[in-house]
N, C-alpha and C positions, 0 to 999 in steps of 0.2 A: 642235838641237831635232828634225830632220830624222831623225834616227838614233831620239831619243825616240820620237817618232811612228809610223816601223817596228814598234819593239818593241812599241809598243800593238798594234796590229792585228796580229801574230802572235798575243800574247796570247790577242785575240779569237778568231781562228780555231780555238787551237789548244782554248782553255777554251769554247766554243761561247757566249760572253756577250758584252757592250755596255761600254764605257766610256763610262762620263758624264761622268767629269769624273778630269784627272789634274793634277798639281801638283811640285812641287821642296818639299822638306821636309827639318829638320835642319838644319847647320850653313851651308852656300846659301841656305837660304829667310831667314835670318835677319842673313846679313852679318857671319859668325864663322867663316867657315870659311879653311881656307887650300890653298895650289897640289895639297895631294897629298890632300886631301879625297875621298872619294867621292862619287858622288852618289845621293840618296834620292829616288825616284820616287813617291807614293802616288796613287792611285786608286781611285774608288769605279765598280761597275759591278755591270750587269742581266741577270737571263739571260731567256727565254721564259717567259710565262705557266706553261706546261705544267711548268714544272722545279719552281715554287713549290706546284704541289699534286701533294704526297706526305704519307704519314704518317711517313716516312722522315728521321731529321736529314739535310741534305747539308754537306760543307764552304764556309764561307763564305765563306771567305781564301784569296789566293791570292797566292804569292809564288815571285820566281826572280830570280835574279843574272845579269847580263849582262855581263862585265867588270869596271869599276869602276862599273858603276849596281847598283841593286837595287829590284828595283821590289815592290811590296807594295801588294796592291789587300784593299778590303772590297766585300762583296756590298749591295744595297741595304737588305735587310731587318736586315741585321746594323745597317748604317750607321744605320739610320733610329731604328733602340732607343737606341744610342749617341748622338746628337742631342738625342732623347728625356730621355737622363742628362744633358747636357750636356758630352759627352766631352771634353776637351782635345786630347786628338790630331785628331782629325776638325777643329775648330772651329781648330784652325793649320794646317789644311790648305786650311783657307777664305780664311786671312789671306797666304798664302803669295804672293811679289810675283811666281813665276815658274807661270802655268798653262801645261800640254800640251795640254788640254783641257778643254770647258765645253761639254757639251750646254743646250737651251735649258732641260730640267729641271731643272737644276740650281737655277735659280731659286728654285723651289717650299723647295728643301732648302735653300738659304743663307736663305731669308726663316724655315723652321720653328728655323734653330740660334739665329736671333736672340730670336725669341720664348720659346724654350724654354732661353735663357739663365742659368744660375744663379751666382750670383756668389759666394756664401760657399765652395759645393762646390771652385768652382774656384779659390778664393784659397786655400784648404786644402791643394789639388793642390799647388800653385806652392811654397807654405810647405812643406810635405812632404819634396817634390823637394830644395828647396835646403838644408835640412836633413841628408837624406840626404847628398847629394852634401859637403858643407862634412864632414860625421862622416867621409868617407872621406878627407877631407887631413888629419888628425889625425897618418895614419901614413906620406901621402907625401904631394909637393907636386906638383899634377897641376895643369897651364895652363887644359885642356879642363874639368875635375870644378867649377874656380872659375868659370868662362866659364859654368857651367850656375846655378850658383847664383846668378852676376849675373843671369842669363835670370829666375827662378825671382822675385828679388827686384822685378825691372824691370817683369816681366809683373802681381806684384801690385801693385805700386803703381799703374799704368793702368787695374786691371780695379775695384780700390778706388774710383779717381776718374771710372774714366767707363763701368763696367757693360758692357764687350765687351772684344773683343782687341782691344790695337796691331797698326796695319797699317804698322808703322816698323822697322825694320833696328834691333839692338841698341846701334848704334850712338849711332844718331840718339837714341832712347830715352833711353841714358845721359848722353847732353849735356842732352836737355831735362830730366830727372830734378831732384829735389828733391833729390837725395843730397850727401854730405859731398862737399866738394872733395877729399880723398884718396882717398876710392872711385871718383871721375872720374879720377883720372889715374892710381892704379895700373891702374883698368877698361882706358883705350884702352891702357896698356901691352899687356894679355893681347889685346885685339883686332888688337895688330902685331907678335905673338908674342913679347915682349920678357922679357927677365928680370926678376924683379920683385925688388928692391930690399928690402922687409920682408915680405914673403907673409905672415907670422904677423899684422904689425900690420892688413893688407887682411882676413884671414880671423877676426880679431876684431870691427873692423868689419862684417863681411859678417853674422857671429851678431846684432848688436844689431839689426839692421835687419831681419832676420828675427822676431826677439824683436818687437819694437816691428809687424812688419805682423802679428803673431800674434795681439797683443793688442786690433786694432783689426780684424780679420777676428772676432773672438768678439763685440764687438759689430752686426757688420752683421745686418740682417732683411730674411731670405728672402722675394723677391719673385717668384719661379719661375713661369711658368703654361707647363702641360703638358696639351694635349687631345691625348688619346689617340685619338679619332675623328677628327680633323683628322688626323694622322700617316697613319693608315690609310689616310684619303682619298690623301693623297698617294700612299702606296704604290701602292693600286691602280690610280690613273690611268698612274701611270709604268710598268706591267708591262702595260698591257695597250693600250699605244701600239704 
């Protein structure tokens, strides 16, 4: 972590801005990853008043490789629209069990992603995703593409039943899950990187259960609230601390 912490404050110096808050994101944050993994750094951070007024777009993102890390930060005002939508990414980076860093504002930003929480959007995301990923084992049988699509499947059924993100390791998710007993055990197969045994029969499975959270994400109703004046407030208090 010690090394992580460095590379922040290099960071800093070098992009003249603030980290508010960094995280372990990916396959680490989530309890699927293995020994040759790399790791995913992400970061939200702030620069000086004076940067934010321009008539001028600046870049928002900012990203650089360190070896086997990669770190990838968002700027606040970018972070805060994204929030705003109820981004996915941003909102597991909140649930993420490994922080670098939490300034005290950050506060203010995990209290706005909860309110401004949208739950259809994001079961859509997750369907989406796992969708995509399962179309791509069609034509090859990839341990990681199904590991996504379990994520994909697992994340919706929790966001289904209790309107935020799991703050639980993939793992643990799939043991507590409502899913078939052969989707648990060929599941913790791919979690100990094991070969799987019917992968066709696991990736027909994996379709119905996507099919079936499809069906029941069409009926949920949007209960979204977004003040956009509220957001701002935030904004401005955090740039001009």
């Amino acid at each position: 972590m010690s090394t992580i912490t460095a590379k922040l404050k290099e960071l800093e110096k070098k992009n003249k801005m603030t980290v508010l808050f960094a995280c372990e994101a990916g396959s680490r944050a989530f309890g699927y990853e293995k020994e040759s993994s790399d790791m995913d750094v992400r970061f939200i951070y702030t620069h000086d008043l004076d940067w934010y007024l321009t008539v001028f777009p600046k870049n928002d993102v900012i990203q650089e490789n360190s070896g086997e890390v990669e770190f990838h930060g968002w700027d606040l005002k970018k972070t805060l629209l994204l929030i705003s939508k109820s981004n996915p990414s941003v909102l597991e980076w909140f649930i993420s069990p490994t922080i670098y860093k939490e300034a005290e504002e950050v506060k203010m930003l995990r209290e706005l992603s909860t309110d401004c929480f949208s739950v259809k959007p994001l079961l859509f995301h997750y369907i989406k995703m796992g969708k995509t990923n399962l179309k791509a084992q069609k034509n090859r049988y990839d341990q990681k593409g199904l590991l996504y699509v379990l994520k994909s499947i697992l994340f919706g059924e929790w966001i289904l039943e209790n309107e935020c993100l799991p703050q639980l390791t993939l793992p643990r998710l799939l043991q507590d899950s409502s899913l078939d007993d052969h989707i648990k055990i060929q599941g913790k197969a791919l979690f100990r990187r094991e070969a799987l045994s019917e992968p066709e029969h696991l990736m027909g499975n994996l379709e119905e259960e996507l099919n079936q959270l499809e069906k029941k994400a069409r009926l949920v109703k949007e209960k979204r609230v977004m003040d956009q004046n509220r957001i701002d407030r935030v904004f401005r208090t955090i740039v001009r601390r």
